[in-house]
N, C-alpha and C positions, 0 to 999 in steps of 0.2 A: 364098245369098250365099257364094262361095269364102271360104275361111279364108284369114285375114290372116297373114300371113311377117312375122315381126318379130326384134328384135337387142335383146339386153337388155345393159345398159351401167352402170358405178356405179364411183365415188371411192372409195378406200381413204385415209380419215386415220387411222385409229390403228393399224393393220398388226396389230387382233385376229383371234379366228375368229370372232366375230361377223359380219366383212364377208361371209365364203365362205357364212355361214348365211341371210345376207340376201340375198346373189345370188341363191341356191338358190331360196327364198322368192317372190324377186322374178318368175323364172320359173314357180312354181307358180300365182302369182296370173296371168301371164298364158296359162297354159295352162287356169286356171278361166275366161276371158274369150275365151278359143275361136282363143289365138292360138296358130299354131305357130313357137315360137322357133326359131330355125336357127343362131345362136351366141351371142358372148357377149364383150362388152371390158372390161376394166378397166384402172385406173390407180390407184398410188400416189401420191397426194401430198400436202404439209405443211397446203395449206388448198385451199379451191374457185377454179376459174379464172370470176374476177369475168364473162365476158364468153360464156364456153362451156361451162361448169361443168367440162371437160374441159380439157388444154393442146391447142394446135392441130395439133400433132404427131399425137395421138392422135383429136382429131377428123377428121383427114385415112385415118386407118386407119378407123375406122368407118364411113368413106364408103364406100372401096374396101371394105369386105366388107359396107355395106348393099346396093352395086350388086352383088358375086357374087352373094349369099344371095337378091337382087330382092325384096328386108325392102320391106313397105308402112310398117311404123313402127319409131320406135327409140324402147326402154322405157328411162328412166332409174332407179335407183333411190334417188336423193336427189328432193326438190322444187326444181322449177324458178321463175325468175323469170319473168315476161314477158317481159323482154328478153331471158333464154338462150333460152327455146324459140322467140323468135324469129330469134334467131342462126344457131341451131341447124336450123332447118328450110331455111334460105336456104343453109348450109354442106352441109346431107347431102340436100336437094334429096324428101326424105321428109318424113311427120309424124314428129314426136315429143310423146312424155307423157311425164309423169313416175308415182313411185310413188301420189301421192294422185290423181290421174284414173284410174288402174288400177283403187285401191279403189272409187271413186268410181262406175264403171261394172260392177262386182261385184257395190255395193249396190243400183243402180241393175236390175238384172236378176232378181236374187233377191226385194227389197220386194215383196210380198203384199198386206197389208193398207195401209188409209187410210195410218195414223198411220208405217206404213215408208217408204213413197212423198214422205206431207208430207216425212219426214226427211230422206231421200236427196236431193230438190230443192232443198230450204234448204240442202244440203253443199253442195250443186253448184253452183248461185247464188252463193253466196259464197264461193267459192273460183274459179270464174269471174270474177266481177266483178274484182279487177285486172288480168285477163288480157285487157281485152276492147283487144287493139294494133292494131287496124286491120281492116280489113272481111272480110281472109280467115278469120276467123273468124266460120263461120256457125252460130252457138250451138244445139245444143239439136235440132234438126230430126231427127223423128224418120222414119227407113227411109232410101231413096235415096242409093242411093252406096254406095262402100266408105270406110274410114274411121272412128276415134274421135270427130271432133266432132261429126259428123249422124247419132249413134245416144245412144241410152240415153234414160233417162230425161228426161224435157223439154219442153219447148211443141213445139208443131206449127205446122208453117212461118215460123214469125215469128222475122224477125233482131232479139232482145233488145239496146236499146243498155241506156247505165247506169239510165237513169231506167226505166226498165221492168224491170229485174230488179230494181232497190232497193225497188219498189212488188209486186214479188212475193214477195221477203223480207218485207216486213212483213207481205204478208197472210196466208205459210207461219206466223210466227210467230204471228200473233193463233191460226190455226186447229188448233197444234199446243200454245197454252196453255191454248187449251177442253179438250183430249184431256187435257193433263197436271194439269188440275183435278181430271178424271172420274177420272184414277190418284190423285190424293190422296183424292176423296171414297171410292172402293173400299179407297186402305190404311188409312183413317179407322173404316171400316168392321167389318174385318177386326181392328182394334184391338179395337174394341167389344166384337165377339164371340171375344175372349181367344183369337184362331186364331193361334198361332205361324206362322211365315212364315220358309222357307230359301229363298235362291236357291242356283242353280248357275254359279260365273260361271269362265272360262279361259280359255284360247286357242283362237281358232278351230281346228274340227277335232281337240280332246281326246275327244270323245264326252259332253258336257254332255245333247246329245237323248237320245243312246242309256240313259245314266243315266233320264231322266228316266223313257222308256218300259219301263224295267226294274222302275222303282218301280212304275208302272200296272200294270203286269204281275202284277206278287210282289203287292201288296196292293190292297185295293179302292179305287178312284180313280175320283174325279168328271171325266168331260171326257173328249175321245177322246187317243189317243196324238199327240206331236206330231212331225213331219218327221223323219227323221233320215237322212242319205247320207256317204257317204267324201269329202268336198268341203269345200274352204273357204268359207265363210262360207254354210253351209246353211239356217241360223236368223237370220231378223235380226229376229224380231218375239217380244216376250218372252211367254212362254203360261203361265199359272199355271193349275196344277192342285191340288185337294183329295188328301189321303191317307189314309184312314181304316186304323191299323193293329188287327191282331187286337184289341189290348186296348183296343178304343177311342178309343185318343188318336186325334187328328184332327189334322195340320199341311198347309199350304200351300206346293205346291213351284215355285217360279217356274224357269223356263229363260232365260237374257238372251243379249244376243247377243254374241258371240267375240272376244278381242281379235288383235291381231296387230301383228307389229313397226312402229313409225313410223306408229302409226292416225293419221289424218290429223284435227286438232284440230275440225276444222271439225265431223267427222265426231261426235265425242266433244260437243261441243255440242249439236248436232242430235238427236242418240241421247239425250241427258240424261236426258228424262224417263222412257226406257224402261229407263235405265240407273239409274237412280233406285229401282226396283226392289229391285237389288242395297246400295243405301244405306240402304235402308228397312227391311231384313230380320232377320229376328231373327238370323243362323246364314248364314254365308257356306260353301259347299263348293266347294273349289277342286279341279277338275276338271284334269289333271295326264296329257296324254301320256304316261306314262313308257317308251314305247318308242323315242320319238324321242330321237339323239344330243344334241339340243339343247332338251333337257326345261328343263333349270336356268334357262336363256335366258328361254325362255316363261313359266315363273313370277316372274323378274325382271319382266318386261313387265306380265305379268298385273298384278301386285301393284303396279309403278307406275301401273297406269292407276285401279288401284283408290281410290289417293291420290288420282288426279286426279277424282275423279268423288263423294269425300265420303266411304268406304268404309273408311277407317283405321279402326283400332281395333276392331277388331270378331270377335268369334268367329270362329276358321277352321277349316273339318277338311280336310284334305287328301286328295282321292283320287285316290291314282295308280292310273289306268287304261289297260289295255288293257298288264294285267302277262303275260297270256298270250305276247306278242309279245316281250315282255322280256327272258323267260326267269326271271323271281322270283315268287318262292314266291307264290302265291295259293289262297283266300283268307286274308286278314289284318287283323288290326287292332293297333295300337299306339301308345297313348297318341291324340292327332287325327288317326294318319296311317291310310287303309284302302288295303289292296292289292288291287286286282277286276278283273275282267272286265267291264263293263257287257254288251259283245254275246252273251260265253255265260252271263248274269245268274248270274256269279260273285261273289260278296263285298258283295252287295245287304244280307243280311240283317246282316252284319259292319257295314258302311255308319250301315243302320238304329238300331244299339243304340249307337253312337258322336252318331250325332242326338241320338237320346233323351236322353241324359245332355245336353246343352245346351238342347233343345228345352222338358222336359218338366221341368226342373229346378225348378219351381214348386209341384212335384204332391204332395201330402201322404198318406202312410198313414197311415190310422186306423180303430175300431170305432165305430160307430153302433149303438144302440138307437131306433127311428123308433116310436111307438107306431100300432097297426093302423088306425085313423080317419086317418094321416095318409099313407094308401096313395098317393098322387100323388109324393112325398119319392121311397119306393120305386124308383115307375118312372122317377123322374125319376134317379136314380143307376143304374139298371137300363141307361138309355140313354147317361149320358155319362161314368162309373166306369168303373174294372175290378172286377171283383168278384170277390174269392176265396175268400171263403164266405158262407152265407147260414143264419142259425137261428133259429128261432120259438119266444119267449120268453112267459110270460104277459103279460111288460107289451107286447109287439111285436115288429116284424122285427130283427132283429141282423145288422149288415152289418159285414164284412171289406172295405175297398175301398180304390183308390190313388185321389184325383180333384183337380182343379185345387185352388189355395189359396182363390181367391174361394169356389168352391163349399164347403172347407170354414170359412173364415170365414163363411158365409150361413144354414151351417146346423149352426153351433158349437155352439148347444145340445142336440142329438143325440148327439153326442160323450161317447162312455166311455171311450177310449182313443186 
C-alpha cells in the first residue's frame, strides 16, 4: 500500500507552548502511523468554531494546500464531532480524523496480546458509536483500500450499524472482566506471598522497557526481556517480571503502557484493568525523558492520568532518563530522584538502592540462635534472608540476618537480638 500524504492542522486557545508541543506530537503520532505529513495549519482562536472546528477562512486555506500537498487525509489535533468531521470532509473534499482515531489506530496496530486487542476494540467501538452519520462510513473493514476507516483493527467486512456495535461492547466488556478478574486473582496472589510489587509508569517513549530490560539484565529475573524500540507507543500490554537481587530480596517489576498528551478517555477506560496494575503497586517509578525540551509537560500529564486512573498518593521515585542525552551528570541519586541511562545500564544499580528503601522497608535486622534439630529454620533463612554471619554455638546455629518482618514475627522466639 503507498504511504498516505496527510496535513496536520489544530486550534490555539490559550496561546501557550504547550500548543507548538502538541503539533509536534501530533505529527509524531502520525508519522508512527505510517503517514507522511507534507505540512501543517494552525489557527488562534478565543473558542472552537462550532460548525468546522476551524473558521472558514482557514478551512478554505487547508483546502488549497490539501490539494498542492495531494494530503489523502487531514489530522486534527483536538477531537472532533460527528458533525465537524462531517463538515469538514464535504468542505476539503479528503478524509479527515482527529487526535483520538490517530491513537486509536496506533493501538490498534501495536496490540499483541488477547487482552490489548479486546481493549483497543472496546476504544474503537465506543468512540465510533456516535460517529456512525450516514453510510459513507464503512466501519472497521479490514485491508482494501486506501484510507483510515477500512484499516485497523475491527470486524471483517461487516457494515457495523448501532445495534451491533453496542452488542459488541457488551460482549468486549464481559470478556475483558474475566481477564481483569484473573489480574485481581494474581495481585491477590502476590499479596499472599509478601512479593512487593513496582511498576514503571510515564510517557510514552521515556524508556519505561529499556529500564525494565536493564534490571533483567543487572540482576537475576524470572521471564524473558520485554519489547523495547525508539517508537511511540512500543508497549501497550503490561509484562510483570520477578527480581531476585544479590541479597535475596525478591520484588516484582510490572512495565504498563505510556501515556501521552490528550489520551483519549475512551482509551483510559479500556486500558483500566491493565492500567490497574500501576494502582495496585507497592512503589510507583516514574520514568522521566529528561532529554526532551518538554520533559516538565509530560510529567504534568503523566501524573494527571495517574489521578485519573486511582494512582494518587502513592510512593514515587522519579527517574530521569536517558541523562546521557541531556548532558547531566549521571549516575545519581538524590533523595527519590535517580539520574541514568537505562540504554547504557547507567544508574540501575543507584535506581535499585533508592527501591530498597521503599520496597524493603519491612525487613528487620536481627541475631538468631536456631537450635541444631531445628536444621529446616536454617535453610529456610539460608534461602530467603540475607545473611551476614553464621556461627556454631553449643546450643545451635547463630545467624546474623536482614529478613521480612512476618518471618521475624514467626520465628520470634529464635531471637537474641
Amino acid at each position: 500500500m503507498d504511504q498516505l500524504k496527510g496535513i496536520v492542522a489544530g486550534v490555539n486557545l490559550d496561546n501557550g507552548d504547550d500548543f507548538a508541543y502538541s503539533m509536534e506530537e501530533l505529527k509524531n503520532l502520525a508519522e508512527a502511523c505510517g503517514i507522511d505529513v507534507r505540512g501543517e495549519l494552525t489557527q488562534n482562536l478565543p473558542r472552537i468554531h462550532s460548525a468546522l472546528y476551524m473558521g472558514t477562512g482557514k478551512v478554505e486555506e487547508l483546502k488549497s494546500l490539501a490539494e498542492y500537498e495531494e494530503a489523502d487525509v487531514v489530522i486534527f489535533d483536538g477531537e472532533l464531532s460527528p458533525s465537524q468531521i462531517r463538515n469538514l470532509e464535504k468542505e476539503l473534499d479528503c478524509e479527515v480524523i482527529d487526535r483520538t482515531m490517530l491513537i486509536l489506530d496506533i493501538f490498534g496496530r501495536r496490540a499483541k496480546t488477547k487482552e490489548a486487542q479486546l481493549q483497543v476494540e472496546m476504544a474503537r467501538l465506543q468512540y465510533m458509536l456516535p460517529r456512525l452519520v450516514g453510510t459513507y462510513i464503512a466501519l472497521g473493514r479490514q485491508g482494501g483500500g486506501s484510507g483510515f476507516k477500512n484499516r485497523g483493527a475491527g470486524e471483517t467486512k461487516l457494515e457495523l450499524d448501532r445495534r451491533k456495535i453496542e452488542t459488541k461492547i457488551a460482549y468486549l466488556r464481559k470478556e475483558l472482566a474475566k481477564i481483569s478478574e484473573q489480574r485481581t486473582v494474581q495481585r491477590k496472589q502476590r499479596k499472599k506471598n509478601n512479593m512487593p510489587v513496582a511498576a514503571l509508569v510515564g510517557y510514552t517513549n521515556a524508556g519505561k522497557s529499556t529500564v525494565m530490560n536493564a534490571m533483567l539484565q543487572t540482576y537475576e529475573g524470572g521471564g524473558s526481556e520485554v519489547f523495547e524500540k525508539d517508537m511511540l507507543f512500543a508497549t501497550l500490554d503490561t509484562s510483570v517480571r520477578s527480581i531476585t537481587l544479590p541479597d535475596k530480596k525478591e520484588f516484582l517489576l510490572a512495565d504498563t503502557v505510556g501515556f501521552v498528551n490528550k489520551l483519549p478517555h475512551h482509551l483510559v477506560k479500556a486500558f483500566r484493568s491493565t492500567l490497574e496494575e500501576a494502582a495496585a503497586a507497592d512503589l510507583l517509578i516514574h520514568v522521566i525523558d529528561v532529554s526532551s525540551p518538554q520533559y516538565q509537560t509530560m510529567i504534568d500529564i503523566t501524573e494527571k492520568t495517574l489521578v485519573d486512573i486511582g494512582a494518587k498518593d502513592m510512593p514515587v521515585i522519579y527517574a530521569y532518563n536517558k541523562a546521557d542525552l541531556a548532558g547531566i551528570d549521571y549516575p545519581g541519586a538524590a533523595g527519590n530522584s535517580v539520574y541514568l541511562s537505562a540504554k547504557e545500564r547507567a544508574g540501575i544499580l543507584e535506581l535499585t538502592e533508592v527501591m530498597k528503601s521503599h520496597l524493603f522497608k519491612d525487613y528487620v535486622r536481627c541475631e538468631l540462635l536456631i537450635p541444631y534439630d531445628e536444621g529446616e529454620v536454617v535453610s529456610y533463612f539460608n534461602e530467603q534472608a540475607t545473611i551476614f554471619e553464621t556461627a556454631y554455638e553449643e546450643e545451635g546455629t547463630k545467624l546474623t540476618i536482614e529478613c521480612h518482618r512476618s518471618d521475624y514475627e514467626k520465628y520470634k522466639s529464635f531471637v537474641v537480638k
